[in-house]
N, C-alpha and C positions, 0 to 999 in steps of 0.2 A: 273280799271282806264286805260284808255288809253295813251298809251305811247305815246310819241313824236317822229316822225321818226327823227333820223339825218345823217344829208347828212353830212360826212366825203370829204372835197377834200383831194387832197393830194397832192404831188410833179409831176409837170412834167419835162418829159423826153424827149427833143429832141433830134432826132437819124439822124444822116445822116450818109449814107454806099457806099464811092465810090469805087468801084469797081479794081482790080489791077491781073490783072491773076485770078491764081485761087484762090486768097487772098482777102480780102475786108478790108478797111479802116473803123472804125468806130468811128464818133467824138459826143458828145452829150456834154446836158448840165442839170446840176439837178436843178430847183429852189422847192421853198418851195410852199406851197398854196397862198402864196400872193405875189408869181412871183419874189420871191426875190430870188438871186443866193447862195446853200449849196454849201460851199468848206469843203474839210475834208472826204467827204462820199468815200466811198469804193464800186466800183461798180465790178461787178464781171459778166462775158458773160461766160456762163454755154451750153457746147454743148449736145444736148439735147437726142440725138442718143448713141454717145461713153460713154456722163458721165465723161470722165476724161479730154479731153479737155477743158480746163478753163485758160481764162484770167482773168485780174486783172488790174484797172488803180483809181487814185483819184482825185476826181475832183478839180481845183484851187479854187482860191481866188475868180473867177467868174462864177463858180458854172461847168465849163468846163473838158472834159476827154477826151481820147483817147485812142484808138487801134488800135495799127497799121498797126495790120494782122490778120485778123480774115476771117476762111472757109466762101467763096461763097458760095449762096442757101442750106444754112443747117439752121437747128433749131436752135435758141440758147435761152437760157433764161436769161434775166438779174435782177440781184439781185443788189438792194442798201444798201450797211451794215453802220449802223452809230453808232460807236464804236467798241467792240469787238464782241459780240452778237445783237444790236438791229440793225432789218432792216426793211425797207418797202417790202412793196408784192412786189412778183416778176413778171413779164410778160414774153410770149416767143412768140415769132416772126422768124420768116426766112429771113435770109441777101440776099442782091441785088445776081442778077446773077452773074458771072464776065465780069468785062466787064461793068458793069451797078452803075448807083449810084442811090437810093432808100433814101425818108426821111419819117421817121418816127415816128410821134409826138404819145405819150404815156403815160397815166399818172397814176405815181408809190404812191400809197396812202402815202408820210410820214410824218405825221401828226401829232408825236412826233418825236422830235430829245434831245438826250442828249445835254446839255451845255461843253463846253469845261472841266469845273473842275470836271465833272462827279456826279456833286452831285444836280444835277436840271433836272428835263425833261421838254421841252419848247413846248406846241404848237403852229407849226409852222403856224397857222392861226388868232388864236386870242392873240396869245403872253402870254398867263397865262404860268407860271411858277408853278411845281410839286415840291416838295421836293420829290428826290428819291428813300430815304428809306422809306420806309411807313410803318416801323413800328417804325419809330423814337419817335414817339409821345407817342405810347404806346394807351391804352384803358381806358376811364371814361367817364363820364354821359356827357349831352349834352351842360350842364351849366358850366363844367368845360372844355369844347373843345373850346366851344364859348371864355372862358377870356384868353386862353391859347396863341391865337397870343399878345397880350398884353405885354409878356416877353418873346417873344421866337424871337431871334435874329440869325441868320443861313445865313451862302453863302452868307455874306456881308449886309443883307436885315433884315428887320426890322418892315416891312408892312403884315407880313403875316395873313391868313382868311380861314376862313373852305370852301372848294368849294362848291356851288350852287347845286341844284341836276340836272341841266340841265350838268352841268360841269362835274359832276362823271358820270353821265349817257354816255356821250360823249365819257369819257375814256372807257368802258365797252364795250359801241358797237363795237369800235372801237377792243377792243380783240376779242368779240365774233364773228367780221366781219372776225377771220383768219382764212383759212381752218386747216383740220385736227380734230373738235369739240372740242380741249381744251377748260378748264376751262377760264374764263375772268384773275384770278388771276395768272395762270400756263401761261400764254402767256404772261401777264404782265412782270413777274418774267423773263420769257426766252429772252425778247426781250429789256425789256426798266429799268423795275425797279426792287427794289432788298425787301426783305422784304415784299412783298404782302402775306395778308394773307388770307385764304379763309375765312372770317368775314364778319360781314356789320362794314360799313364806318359811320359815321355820313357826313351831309350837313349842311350848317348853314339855311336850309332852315323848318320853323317849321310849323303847320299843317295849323295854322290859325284861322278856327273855333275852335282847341280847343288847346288850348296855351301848355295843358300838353303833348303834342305830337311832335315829331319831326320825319323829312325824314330821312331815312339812304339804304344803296345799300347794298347789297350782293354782294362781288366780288367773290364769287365763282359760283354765278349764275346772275349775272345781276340784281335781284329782287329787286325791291323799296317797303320799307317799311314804314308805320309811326308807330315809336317806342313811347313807354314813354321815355322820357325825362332821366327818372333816371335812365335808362339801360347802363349798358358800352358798349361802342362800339369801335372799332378801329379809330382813327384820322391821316389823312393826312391834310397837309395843302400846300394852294397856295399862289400865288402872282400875281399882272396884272401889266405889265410890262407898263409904264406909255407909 
């Protein structure tokens, strides 16, 4: 079967670097994939040469940051942290001359951001809502994943649904898209959610032509499968954010 590509946007990053001796100014702004301003993130300028040079600022209420002195024409990398461990890709770039102001638009894939109560992952393009732990649910057959949002009430919400296999496939690339070769589930785990287990998942998405079949993913390898129905699988569950 041919897989779907997906194009993953992410956050941009707008950089301006003016210039001040041998110091440079640098002011940006983080928004989300649908241009809307992240306040809260942690942005971190990583000197790319020494290593231990590292700033640190967070962005406002308008998705806005600042640094107020950061080395002329050197490397630096910048890292978006959203929370204590999850963060978007990093890029590196070299600040204006001194002397010089330089802007520089850039864009930091973050594609999931934790919810304030820490117990949701949002993506910040289509708005679907993760439950966190993902292994809250625990694991059984497909018929019982399916009635399970029915009485499952969490994070204030009431609406929840087993995600689509376009939706879990989204999530996976989106690990396997990070360098290093980690596991989809081991990047998950490090960056955004907690309880990933290396399993297949069920989708509420079922074969079609043959009813006793259902999609389910491997988070340990990305792998879409169509299972029977009566196999246990692990269950996460979403929500679409109206």
């Amino acid at each position: 079967m041919k897989q779907m590509k997906t194009v993953l946007m992410g956050c941009m990053l707008l950089v301006s670097l003016a210039g001040c001796g041998e110091k440079s100014k640098l002011e940006g702004t983080v928004v989300d994939g649908k241009a809307q301003p992240l306040a809260g993130v942690r942005v971190v300028a990583k000197n790319v040469k020494s290593g231990s040079e590292q700033y640190e600022a967070t962005t406002a209420a308008d998705g806005k940051f600042q640094f107020a002195k950061i080395d002329a024409a050197a490397d630096y990398e910048l890292i978006p942290y959203l929370g204590n461990k999850a963060k978007g890709r990093s890029f590196t770039f070299k600040t204006a001359p001194k002397g010089q102001t330089m802007i520089l638009p850039q864009v930091l894939p973050v594609l999931f951001a934790p919810t304030k109560d820490g117990l949701l992952v949002r993506n910040t393009i289509s708005g679907v809502l993760w439950v966190r732990d993902a292994s809250k649910c625990g694991a059984m057959d497909w018929n019982a994943a399916m009635a399970l949002p029915k009485n499952f009430n969490y994070a204030g919400f009431s609406d929840w649904r087993l995600p689509t296999k376009d939706e879990l496939r989204a999530l996976t690339a989106f690990a396997k898209g990070k360098p290093g070769g980690a596991k989809p589930f081991e990047t998950l785990n490090d960056e955004l959610f907690t309880n990933v287990r290396p399993d297949f998942y069920w989708t509420d998405n079922d074969k079609g032509e043959n009813k006793e079949f259902a999609w389910a993913i491997n988070m340990a390898t990305g792998e879409v499968s169509d299972d029977q129905k009566t196999i246990k699988h692990q269950v996460i569950l979403v929500r679409s954010e109206k």
